[in-house]
N, C-alpha and C positions, 0 to 999 in steps of 0.2 A: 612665517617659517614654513619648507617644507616639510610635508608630513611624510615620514618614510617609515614610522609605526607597522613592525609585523616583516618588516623588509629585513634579510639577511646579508651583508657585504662582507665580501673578501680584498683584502687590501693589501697590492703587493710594493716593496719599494720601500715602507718604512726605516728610516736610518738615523736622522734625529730629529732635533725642534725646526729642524729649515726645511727638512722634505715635504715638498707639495705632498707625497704622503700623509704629512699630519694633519695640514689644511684639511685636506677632502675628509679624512677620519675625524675631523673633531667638527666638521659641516655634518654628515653622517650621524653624528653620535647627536648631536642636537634635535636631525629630525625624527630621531626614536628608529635608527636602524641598527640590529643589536649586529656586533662585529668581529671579526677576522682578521688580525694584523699581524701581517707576515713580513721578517725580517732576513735578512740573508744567512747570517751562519752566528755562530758562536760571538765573534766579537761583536757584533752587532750585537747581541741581546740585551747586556746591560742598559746603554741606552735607549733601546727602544722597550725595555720593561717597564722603564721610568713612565714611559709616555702613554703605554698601556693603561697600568695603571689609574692615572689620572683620567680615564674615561671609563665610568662604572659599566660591566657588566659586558666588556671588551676582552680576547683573552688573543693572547699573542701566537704563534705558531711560526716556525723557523723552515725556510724554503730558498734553497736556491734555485731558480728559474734556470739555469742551463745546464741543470740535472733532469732527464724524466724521470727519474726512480724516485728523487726528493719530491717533485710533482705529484706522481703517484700516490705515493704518501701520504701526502699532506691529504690530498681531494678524500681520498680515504677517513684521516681522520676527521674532515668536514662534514663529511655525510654522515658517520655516526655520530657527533656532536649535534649539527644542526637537521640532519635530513635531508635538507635543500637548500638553495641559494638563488637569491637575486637579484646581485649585485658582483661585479667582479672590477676592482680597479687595480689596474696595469701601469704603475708607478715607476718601470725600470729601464734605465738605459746605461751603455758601458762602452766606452771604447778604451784601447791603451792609452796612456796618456801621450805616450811618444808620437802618435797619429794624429795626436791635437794640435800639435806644435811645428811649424814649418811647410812644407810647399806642400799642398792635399797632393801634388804628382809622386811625391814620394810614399803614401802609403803604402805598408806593408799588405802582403797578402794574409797574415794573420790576423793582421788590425781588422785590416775588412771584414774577415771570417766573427771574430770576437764582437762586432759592433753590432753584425746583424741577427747571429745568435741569442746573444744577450738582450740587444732593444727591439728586435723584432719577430725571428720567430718563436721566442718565450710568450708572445703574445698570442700565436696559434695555437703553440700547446696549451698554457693556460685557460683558453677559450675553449677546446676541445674538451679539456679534464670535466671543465665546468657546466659545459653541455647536458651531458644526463642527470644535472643537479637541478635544472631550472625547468620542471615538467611546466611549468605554466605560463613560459618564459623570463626574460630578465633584460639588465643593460650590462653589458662590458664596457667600460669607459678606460681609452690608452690616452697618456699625456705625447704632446708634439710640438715642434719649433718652427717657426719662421722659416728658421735655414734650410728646410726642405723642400720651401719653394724658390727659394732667392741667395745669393751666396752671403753668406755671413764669416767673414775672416775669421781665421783658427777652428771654427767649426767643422770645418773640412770631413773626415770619414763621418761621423756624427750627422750631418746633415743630409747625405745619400741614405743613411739607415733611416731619418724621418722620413723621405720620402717613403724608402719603402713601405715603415709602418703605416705613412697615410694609406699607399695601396692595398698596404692586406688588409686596413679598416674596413675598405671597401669589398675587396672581396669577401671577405666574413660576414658581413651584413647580409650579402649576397648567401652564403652558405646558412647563415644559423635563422635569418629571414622566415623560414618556415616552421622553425620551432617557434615564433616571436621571441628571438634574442635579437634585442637592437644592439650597434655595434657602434660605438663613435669615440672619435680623440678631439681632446682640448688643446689647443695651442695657445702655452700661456706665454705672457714676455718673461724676457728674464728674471730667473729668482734666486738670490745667494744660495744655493744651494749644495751638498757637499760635492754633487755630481758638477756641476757650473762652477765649480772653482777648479775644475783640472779643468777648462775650456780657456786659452788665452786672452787678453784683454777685457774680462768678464767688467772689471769697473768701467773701462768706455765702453763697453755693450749699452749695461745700464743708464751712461749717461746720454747716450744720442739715443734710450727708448724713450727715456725722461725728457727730455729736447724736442723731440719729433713726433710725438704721438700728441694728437687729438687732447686727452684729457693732460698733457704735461704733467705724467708720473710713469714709478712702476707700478704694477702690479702686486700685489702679495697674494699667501700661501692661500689665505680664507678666502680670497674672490676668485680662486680657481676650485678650491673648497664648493664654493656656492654653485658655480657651475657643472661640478662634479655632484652635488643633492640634487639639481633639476631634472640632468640626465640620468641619473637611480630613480628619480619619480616617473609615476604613472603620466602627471604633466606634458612629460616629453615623449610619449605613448606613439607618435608615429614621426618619430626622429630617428633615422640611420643611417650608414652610410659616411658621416657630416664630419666635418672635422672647425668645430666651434672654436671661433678666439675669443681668447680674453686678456688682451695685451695692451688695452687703453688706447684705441685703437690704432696702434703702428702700422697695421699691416693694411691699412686702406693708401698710406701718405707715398707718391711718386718720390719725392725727394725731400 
């Protein structure tokens, strides 16, 4: 087990028992890192209290990511709860669902706007908020897909916003580099997730990952979890930049 004892994590994206959010928070909660779990607005809270809950000494906090002033806030009430942070994981992505659906030529200029707001630069603001939390540095850890290297059908707007998140991984690493804040995204394969179920043909996604990859399966929530407690440890101490899969290995196979 890693040890993440005395470590503080913020965890954004929680929405129910399928969110790779809950993975990485209940890998977290195992290696002794006391926690942060943040949910989007009111309807979301129900749900994600439940799940709170069920991890001792966990307390939830309500944020939406493409507000600053909710940002603001919240970092605010982080620092007088905790003092410091570090750990930041970046569990959010959104496009309209109408963007998912039919010829990627036809997306909207809003769609675009909405995809990269929301899945990508929530990730700079949040890194920024978090900044002067982490005097001694820390890890931000963002989730990423396949389809931001390689086209992946109906993924369409969703997949230019991965790429760009892989870019600003990289640039942020670059930027927070000298605080030692390491900066990396996990590219998991597909996960029933509430977000993956407005993406078109999510069940043959799954089946030609389960077909074609190396270990012939998917993936689940706890093995992007486990990869998400490596990069919060000291372990991964001079990892950044990086943008790590954990997809059973699909993303090595030509065809």
């Amino acid at each position: 087990m890693i040890n993440l004892d005395g470590k503080t994590a913020v965890i954004f994206g929680l929405a129910n028992k399928r969110s790779i959010a809950w993975g990485i928070a209940q890998k977290l909660h195992e290696g002794g890192a006391k926690l942060a779990i943040c949910y989007q607005n009111e309807r979301m809270k129900s749900e994600a209290a439940g799940l709170i809950e069920a991890l001792p000494g966990a307390d939830g906090f309500q944020c939406d990511v493409s507000s600053d002033a909710e940002i603001a806030t919240l970092f605010e009430q982080l620092k007088e709860k905790y003092g410091k942070l570090d750990v930041v994981v970046h569990a959010v992505a959104f496009a309209p669902p109408e963007d998912l659906h039919g010829d990627f030529l036809n997306t909207s200029r809003e769609g675009f706007r909405i995809a990269h707001d929301v899945s990508v630069y929530s990730l700079i603001a949040v890194s920024r908020a978090a900044a002067p939390l982490m005097p001694e540095g820390g890890s931000v850890i963002t989730l990423t897909y396949f389809g931001a290297e390689k086209v992946v059908p109906h993924y369409n707007v969703m997949g230019v916003a991965k790429a760009s998140l892989e870019a600003t991984v990289r640039y942020l690493a670059n930027s927070l580099g000298p605080q030692k804040i390491r900066v990396n995204a996990i590219s998991a394969g597909p996960i029933k997730t509430l977000a993956a179920r407005g993406v078109g043909a999510l069940g043959e996604m799954l089946k030609v990952h389960s077909d074609k990859s190396p270990l012939r399966r998917n993936v689940d929530q706890l093995e992007v979890g486990g990869a998400a407690a490596f990069l919060a440890s000291d372990l991964s101490g001079a990892i950044t930049g990086e943008t790590i899969y954990v997809d059973c290995g699909y993303n090595i196979m030509g065809f």
